[in-house]
N, C-alpha and C positions, 0 to 999 in steps of 0.2 A: 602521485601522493598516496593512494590507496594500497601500493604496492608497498612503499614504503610503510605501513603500518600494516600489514600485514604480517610482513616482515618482520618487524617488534613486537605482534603479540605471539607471533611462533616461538622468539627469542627471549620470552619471558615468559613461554607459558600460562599466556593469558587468556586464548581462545576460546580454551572448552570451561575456566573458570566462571564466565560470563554467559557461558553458549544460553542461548533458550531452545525450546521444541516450538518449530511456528509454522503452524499450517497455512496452506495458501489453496485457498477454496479457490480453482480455476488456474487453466492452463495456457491460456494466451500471450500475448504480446508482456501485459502488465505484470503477471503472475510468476512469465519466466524469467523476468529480467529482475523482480525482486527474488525470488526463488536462490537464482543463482550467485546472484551477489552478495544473501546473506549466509548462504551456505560455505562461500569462500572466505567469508568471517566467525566459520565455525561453528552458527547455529544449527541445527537437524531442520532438516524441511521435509514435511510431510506436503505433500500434495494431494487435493481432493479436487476430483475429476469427476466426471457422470460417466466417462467409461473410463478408468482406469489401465485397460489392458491394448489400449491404442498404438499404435507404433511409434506415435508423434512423442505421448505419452512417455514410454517406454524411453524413447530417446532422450525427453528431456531430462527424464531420471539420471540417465546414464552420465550427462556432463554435467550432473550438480554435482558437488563437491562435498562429501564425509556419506553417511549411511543413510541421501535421501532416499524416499519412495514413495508411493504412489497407491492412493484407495478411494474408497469413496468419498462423496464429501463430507456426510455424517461420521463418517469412522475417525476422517482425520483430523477433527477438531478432538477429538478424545484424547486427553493426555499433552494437549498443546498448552503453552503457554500465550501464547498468543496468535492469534486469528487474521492472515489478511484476506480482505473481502474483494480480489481480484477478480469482478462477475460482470457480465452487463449492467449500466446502470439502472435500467427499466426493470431489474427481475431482481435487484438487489433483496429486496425486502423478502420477497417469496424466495427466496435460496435462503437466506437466515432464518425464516419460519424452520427447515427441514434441516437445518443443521442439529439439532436434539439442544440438549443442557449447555448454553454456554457463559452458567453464574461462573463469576469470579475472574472469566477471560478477559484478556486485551483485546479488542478486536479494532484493526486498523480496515477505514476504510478510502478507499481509493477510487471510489465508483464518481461517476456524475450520469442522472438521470437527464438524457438529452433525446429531444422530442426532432426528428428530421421530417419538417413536412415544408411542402411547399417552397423547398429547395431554400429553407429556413434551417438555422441552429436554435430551437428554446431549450429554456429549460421545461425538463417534464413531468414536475409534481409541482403540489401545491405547496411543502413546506423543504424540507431538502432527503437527502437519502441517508444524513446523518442523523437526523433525527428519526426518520422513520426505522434504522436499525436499530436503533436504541430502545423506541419502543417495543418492538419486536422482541429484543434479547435485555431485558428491562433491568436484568441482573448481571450484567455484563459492565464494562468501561471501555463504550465506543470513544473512539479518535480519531476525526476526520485527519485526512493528511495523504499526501502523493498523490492528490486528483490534480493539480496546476501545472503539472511537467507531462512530459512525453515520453514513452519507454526508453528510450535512445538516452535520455540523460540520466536514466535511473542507472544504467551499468557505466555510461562515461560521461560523467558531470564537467568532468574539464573540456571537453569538449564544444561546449556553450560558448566557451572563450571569456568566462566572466564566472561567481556566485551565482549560486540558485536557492533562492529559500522557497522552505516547505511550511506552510502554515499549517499551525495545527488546532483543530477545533474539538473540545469534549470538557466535561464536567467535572473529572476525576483529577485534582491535580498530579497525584502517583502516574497515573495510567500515561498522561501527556509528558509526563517526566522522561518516563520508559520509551514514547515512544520518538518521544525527540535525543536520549541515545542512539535508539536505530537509527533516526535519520541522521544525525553526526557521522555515527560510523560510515554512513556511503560519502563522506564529502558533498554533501548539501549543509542546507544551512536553516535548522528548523525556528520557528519564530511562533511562540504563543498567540494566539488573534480569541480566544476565549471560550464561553462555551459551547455546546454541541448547537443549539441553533443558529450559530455563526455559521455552521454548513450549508445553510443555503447562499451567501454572499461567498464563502470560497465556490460551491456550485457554478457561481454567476462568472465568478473569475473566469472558469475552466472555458466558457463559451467566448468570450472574449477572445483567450489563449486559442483555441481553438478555429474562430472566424478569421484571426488575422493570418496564425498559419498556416491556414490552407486558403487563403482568399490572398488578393494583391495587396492588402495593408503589409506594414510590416511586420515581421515576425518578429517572437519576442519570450524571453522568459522572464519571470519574477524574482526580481532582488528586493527585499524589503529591508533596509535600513535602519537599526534600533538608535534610537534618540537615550544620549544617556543625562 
């Protein structure tokens, strides 16, 4: 399915139309797999790394697709349109502290603050990590969204065998708008659930998602069902 629209927005010249600039603070599992999948939808992806000049790094530049690259993480919020917050979710807050000015951005965040003790999943703050980015970057339009999925579904959503909605939580209705295009574009299925302290119940989700698939429960993704 993706290819096939891919394929029509080469053939109508609609790519770089629409393209944005969107940095992706962090270079893991989550960072790469959105990274690359929106760069093959023609947005520019900056990457912001704490070393930049990594080989791993360097690599991942190299199969993102149009004139990605790779800098700090301060640098590469500069001139972004929009921000995703691919970080641990315990350190979410202190890496947006040292991100400098981010009035006026999108910033999607994708984290969940999870507490592993005592061969436990909790959650690991008192209120959620969407809220606490928000306060942080107060002049910003945080949007919780892509903490309920697994990397694996973010580059192959058909793969599930079924829909996957992406809840999205934040205050802005512009900003949730924007960034439930992005999530259209990958073949998910995004679903408004309200404002940014909703982020601590998708939080709660994530642990849920999380304990059954990797524990003997069954495993499972989220289709959430609009009632019309």
């Amino acid at each position: 399915m993706r290819s096939i629209l891919l394929l029509l927005l080469a053939a109508l010249g609609a790519g770089s139309a629409a393209a944005d600039v969107i940095a992706v603070i962090g270079t893991g599992r989550v960072g790469s797999a959105l990274g690359t999948e929106f760069a093959e939808l023609g947005h520019t992806i900056v990457y912001g790394s704490r070393d930049p000049s990594t080989a791993a790094v360097n690599e991942l530049v190299d199969r993102t697709a149009g004139d990605a690259r790779a800098t700090t993480q301060a640098e590469a919020v500069k001139g972004a349109d929009v921000v995703i917050l691919a970080v641990p979710g315990m350190l979410a807050g202190d890496i947006t502290k040292n991100l400098g000015d981010l009035s006026g951005k999108i910033i999607i965040d994708p984290t969940n603050p999870l507490n592993f003790a005592n061969d436990k999943i909790r959650h690991g703050v008192d209120t959620s990590n969407g809220e606490i980015i928000q306060a942080v970057a107060a002049d910003a339009y945080v949007v919780k969204a892509f903490n309920v999925l697994s990397w694996q579904y973010m580059i192959d959503p058909g793969s599930s065998g079924g829909p996957i909605s992406i809840p999205l939580a934040g205050n802005d209705p512009d900003a949730k708008a924007k960034v439930a295009e992005l999530v259209s574009s990958l073949d998910l299925h995004p679903i408004d659930v309200g404002p940014i302290d909703h982020s601590r119940w998708l939080e709660g989700m994530a642990v849920l998602l999380i304990h059954n698939n990797f524990g003997p429960l069954p495993a499972f993704n989220l289709h959430l069902r609009e009632i019309e």
